[in-house]
C-alpha positions as MATLAB code, in Angstrom:
seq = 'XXXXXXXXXXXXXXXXXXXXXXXXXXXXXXXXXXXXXXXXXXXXXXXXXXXXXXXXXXXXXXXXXXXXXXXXXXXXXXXXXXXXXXXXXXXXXXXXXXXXXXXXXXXXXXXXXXXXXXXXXXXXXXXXXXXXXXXXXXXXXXXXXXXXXXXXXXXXXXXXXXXXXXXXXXXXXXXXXXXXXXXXXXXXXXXXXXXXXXXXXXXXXXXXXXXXXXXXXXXXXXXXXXXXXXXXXXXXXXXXXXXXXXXXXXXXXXXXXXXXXXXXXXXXXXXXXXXXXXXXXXXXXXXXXXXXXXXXXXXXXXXXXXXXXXXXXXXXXXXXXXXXXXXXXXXXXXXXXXXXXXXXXXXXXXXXXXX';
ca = [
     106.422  142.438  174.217;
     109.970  141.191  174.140;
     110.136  138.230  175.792;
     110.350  135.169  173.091;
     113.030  133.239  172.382;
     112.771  133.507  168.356;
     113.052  129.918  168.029;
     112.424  129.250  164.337;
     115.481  131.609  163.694;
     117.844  129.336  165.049;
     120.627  128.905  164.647;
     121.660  132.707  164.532;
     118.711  133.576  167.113;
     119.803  131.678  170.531;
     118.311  131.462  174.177;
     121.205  133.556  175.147;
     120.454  136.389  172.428;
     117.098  136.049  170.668;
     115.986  137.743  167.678;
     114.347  140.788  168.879;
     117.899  141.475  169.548;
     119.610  140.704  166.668;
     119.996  143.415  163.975;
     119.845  142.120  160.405;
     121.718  144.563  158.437;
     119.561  147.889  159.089;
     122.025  148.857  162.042;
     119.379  148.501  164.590;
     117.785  145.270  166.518;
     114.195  144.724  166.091;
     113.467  146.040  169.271;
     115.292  149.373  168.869;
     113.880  149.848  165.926;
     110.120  149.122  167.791;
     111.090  151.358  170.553;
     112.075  154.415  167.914;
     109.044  153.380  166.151;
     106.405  154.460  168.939;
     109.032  157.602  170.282;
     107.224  161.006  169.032;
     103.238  158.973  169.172;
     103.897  157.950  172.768;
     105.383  159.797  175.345;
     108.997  157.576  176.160;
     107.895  157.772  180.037;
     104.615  155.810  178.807;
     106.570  152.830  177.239;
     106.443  150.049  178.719;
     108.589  147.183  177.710;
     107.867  143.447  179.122;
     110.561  140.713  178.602;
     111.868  137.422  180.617;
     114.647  138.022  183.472;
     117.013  136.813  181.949;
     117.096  139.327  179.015;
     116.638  142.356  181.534;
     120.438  143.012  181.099;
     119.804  142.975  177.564;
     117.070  145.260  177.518;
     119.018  148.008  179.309;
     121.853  148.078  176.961;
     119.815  148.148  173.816;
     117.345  150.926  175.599;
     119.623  152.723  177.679;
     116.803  155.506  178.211;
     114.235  153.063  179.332;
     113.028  153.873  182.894;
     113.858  150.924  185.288;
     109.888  151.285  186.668;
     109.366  150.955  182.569;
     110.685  147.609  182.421;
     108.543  144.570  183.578;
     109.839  141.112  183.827;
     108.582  137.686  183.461;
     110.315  134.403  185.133;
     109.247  132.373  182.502;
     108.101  132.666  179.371;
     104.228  131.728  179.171;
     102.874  133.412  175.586;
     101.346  136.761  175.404;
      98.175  136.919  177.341;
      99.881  136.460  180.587;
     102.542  138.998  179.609;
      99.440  141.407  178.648;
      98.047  140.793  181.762;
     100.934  141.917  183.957;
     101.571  144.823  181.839;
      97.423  146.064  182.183;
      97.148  145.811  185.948;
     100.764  147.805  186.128;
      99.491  150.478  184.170;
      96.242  150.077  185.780;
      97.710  150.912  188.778;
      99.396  154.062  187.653;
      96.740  155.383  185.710;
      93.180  153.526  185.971;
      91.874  155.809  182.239;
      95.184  154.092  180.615;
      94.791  153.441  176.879;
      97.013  150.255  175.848;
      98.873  149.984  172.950;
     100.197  146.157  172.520;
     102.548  145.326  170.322;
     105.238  142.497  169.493;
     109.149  144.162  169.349;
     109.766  141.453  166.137;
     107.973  143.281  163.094;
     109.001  145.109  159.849;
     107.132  147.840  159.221;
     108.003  150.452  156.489;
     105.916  153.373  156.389;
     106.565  154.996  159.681;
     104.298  158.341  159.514;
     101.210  155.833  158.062;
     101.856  153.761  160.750;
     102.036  156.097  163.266;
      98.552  157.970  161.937;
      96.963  154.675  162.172;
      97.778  153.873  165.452;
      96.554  157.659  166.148;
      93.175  156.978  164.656;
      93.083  153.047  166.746;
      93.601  155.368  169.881;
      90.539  157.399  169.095;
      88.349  155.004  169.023;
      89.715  152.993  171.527;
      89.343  155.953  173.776;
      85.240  156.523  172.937;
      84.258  152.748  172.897;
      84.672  149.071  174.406;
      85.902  147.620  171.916;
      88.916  145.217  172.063;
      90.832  146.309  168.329;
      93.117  144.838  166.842;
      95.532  146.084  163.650;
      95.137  143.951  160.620;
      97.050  144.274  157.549;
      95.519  144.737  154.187;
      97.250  142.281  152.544;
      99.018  142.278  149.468;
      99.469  138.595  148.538;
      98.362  135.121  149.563;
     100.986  134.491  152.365;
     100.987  131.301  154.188;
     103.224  132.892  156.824;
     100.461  134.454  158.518;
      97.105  134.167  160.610;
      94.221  136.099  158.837;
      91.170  137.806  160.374;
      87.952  137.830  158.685;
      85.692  140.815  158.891;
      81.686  141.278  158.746;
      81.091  144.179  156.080;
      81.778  142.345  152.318;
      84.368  143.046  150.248;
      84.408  146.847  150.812;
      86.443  145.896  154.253;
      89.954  147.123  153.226;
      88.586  150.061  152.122;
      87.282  151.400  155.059;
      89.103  153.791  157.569;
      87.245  152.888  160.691;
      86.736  149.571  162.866;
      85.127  146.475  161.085;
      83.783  144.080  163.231;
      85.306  140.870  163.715;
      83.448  138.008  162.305;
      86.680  135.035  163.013;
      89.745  134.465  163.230;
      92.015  131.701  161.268;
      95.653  130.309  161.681;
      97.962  130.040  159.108;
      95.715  128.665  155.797;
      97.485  126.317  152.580;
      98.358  127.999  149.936;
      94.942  128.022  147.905;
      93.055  128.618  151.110;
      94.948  131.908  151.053;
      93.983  133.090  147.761;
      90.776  131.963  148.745;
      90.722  134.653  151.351;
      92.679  137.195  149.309;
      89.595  136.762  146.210;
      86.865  138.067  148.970;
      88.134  141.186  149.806;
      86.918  140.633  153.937;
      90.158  138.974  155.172;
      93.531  140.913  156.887;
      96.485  139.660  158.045;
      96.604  139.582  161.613;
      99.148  141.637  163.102;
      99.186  140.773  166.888;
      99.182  144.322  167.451;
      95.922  145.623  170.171;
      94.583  148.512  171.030;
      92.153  149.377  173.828;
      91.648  150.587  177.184;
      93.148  148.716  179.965;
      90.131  148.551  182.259;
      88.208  146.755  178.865;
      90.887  144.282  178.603;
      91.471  143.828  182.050;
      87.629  143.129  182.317;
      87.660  140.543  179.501;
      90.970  138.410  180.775;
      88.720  138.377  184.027;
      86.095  136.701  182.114;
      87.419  134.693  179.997;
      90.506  133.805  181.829;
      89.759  133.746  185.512;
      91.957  131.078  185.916;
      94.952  133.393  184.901;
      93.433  136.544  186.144;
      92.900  135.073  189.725;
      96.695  134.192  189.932;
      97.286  138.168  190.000;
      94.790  138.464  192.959;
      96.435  141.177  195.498;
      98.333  142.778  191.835;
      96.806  146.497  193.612;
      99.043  145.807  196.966;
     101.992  144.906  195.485;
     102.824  145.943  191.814;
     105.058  149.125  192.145;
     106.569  148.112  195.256;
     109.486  146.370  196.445;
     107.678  143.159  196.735;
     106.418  143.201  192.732;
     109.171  140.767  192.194;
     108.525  138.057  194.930;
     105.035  138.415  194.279;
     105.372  137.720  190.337;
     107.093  135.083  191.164;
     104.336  133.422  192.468;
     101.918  134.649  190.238;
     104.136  132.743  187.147;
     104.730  129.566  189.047;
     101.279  128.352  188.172;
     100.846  130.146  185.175;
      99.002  128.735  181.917;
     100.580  128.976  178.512;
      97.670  130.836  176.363;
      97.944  133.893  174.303;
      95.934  137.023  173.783;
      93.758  135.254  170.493;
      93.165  131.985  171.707;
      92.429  133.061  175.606;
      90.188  136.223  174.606;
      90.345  137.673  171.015;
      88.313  134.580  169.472;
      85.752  134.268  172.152;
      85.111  137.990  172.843;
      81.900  139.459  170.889;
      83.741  142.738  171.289;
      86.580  142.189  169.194;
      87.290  145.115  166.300;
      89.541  145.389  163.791;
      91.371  148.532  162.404;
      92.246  148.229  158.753;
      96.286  149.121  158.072;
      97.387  149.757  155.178;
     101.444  150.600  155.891;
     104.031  147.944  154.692;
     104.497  145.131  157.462;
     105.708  141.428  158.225;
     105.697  139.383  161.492;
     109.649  138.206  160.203;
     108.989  134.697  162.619;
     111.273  132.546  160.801;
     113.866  132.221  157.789;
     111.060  131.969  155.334;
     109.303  135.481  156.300;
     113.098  136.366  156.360;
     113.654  135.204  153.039;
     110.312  137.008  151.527;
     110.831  140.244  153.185;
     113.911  141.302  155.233;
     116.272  140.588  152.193;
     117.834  141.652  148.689;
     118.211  139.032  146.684;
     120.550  138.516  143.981;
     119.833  138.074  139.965;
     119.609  134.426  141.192;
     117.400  135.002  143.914;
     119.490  134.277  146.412;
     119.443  136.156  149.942;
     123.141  136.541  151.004;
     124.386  137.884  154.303;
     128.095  137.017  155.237;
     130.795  138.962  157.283;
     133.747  137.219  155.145;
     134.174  136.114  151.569;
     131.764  133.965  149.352;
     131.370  131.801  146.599;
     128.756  130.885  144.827;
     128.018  128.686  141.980;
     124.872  127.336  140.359;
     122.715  128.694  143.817;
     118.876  129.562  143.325;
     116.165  131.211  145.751;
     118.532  130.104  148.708;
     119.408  132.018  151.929;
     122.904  131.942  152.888;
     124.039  133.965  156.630;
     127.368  133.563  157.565;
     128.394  135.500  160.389;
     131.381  133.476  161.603;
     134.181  135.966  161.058;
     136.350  136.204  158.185;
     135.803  133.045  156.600;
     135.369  131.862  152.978;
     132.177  130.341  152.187;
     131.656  128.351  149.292;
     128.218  126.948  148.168;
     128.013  125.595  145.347;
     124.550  123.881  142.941;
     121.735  124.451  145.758;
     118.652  125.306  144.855;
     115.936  126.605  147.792;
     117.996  125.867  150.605;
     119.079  127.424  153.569;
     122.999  128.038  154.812;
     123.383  129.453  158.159;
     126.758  129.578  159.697;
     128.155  130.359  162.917;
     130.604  130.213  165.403;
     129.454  126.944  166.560;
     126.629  125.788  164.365;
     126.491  124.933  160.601;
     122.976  124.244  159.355;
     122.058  123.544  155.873;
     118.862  122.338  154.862;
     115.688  122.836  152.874;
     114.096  126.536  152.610;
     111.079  124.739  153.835;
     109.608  126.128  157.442;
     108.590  122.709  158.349;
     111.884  120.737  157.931;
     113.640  123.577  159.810;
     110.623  122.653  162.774;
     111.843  119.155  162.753;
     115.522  120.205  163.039;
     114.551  122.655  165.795;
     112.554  120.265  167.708;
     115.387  117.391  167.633;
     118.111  120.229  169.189;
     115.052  120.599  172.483;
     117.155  116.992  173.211;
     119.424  116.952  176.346;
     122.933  116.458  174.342;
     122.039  119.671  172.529;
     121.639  122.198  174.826;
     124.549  123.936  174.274;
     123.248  124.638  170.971;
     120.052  126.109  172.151;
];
């Protein structure tokens, strides 16, 4: 799934070039690096990748070896269970025994054989059962970045190497909520990763979701053909915003999940950034700059200049954030919610340019 528009990284991540395309210093874009993470577990003719039109250009220059058939498109960006939903009846069509994989092209994930094996092992059971799983991450600390899933089974739960069932799911908790979670043992991050068979999923969209599902109505006539794009343009015009949790995961009594152990992050904004995706000096500071810097009297602040060869000088901050760009300066509070505000005042008509 490569279709957002990585919003709560602006200003670096843009309408025009979003985040799943930006590389942060490892020399690859997030969704190269997803791509290479599923070659050798997947066979490359069997990955699909779903994103809006307007990135489609995009798409074929970062994955040059991507099949065009391989390479669905939206017309509008309306959260993931629509997305999932176009992707399943395509594959459906090709191959009705298909076993989905589903996974956002935005994560860090370090340990790429454990990964890989437990992906494998989701497969195998997806393959002998119903069940709708999902990967959730043991976790390692109480992170407010991140949804949690709670699991029937006790505190044993991130011990196990088989499916727990799901008992609910919860959105992003405070701070002592979190440790409240971490203290029982029976709570995982939530990963927004799936797997299952297409024909289960497609069943429980139908049911849950009929008034998405029966937008796609005639998807058997025309996906594959030359009309797929006229006719998913008329699916989208009346499409619902609603993602794969909210529309099916938390209503569904057949929701799993797989416990995963290997290193990962959902890296959604410039906190996550901050926490994960960064070395920090003796100061704690996260710098990233293509010219010269100087810094004086900075703490725990994140400071991403890529505005050519330019001097930067910051000087007595303390948990802030410095972003610079071409066209955009932005400094303000490492705080996820006053970057929100600043984000929702640019969605005004004089600053679309900015967008």
């Amino acid at each position: 799934m490569a279709g957002g528009i990585g919003s709560r990284f602006w200003p670096v991540s843009r309408a025009a070039r979003p985040k799943q395309f930006l590389d942060f210093g490892s020399g690859q874009s997030f969704l190269q690096a997803t791509y290479q993470r599923f070659e050798g577990l997947i066979p490359a003719e069997n990955i699909i990748v779903v994103t809006l039109v307007q990135y489609r250009e995009l798409v074929k220059e970062e994955l040059p070896s991507l099949p065009e058939e391989n390479l669905l498109c939206e017309p509008y960006n309306r959260n993931t269970a629509p997305c999932l939903a176009y992707a399943t009846y395509v594959l459906l069509k090709r191959d009705p025994q298909a076993i989905i994989v589903a996974t956002p092209s935005d994560h860090l994930i370090v340990g790429l054989e454990m990964f890989r094996e437990t992906v494998r092992k989701a497969l195998g059971y997806a393959s002998t059962t119903e069940s709708l799983i999902t990967l959730g991450i043991v976790p390692t600390r109480a992170d407010t970045n991140f949804g949690y899933i709670q699991v029937k089974g006790g505190k044993t739960g991130s011990s196990q190497d088989k499916p727990l069932k799901v008992k609910t799911f919860v959105e992003k908790p405070d701070a002592a909520l979190a440790q409240v979670f971490i203290g029982s043992g029976e709570f995982f991050w939530n990963s927004g990763m799936f797997v299952w068979k297409a024909s289960v999923i497609r069943s429980e969209m139908e049911r849950y979701l009929p008034q998405m599902t029966n937008l796609f109505k005639g998807w058997d006539k025309y996906l594959g053909t030359s009309n797929e794009a006229a006719f998913i343009e008329r699916v989208y015009a009346d499409m619902m915003r609603v993602s794969i949790d909210i529309g099916v995961m938390e209503r569904t009594d057949n929701a799993w999940l797989f416990p995963a152990a290997f290193t990962w992050a959902d890296i959604g904004n410039w906190e996550s950034f901050y926490d994960n995706l960064s070395d920090k000096d003796e100061d704690g500071n996260s710098v990233k700059t293509s010219g010269k810097l100087l810094l004086q009297e900075d703490k725990n602040s994140v400071i991403y200049s890529g505005a050519g060869n330019k001097l930067v000088v910051v000087k007595g901050l303390e948990d802030y954030i410095v972003i610079d760009t071409d066209d955009i300066l932005m400094i303000c509070p490492r705080d996820d919610n006053k970057i929100k505000e600043v984000i929702s005042q640019i969605g005004m008509p004089e600053y679309e340019e900015y967008r």
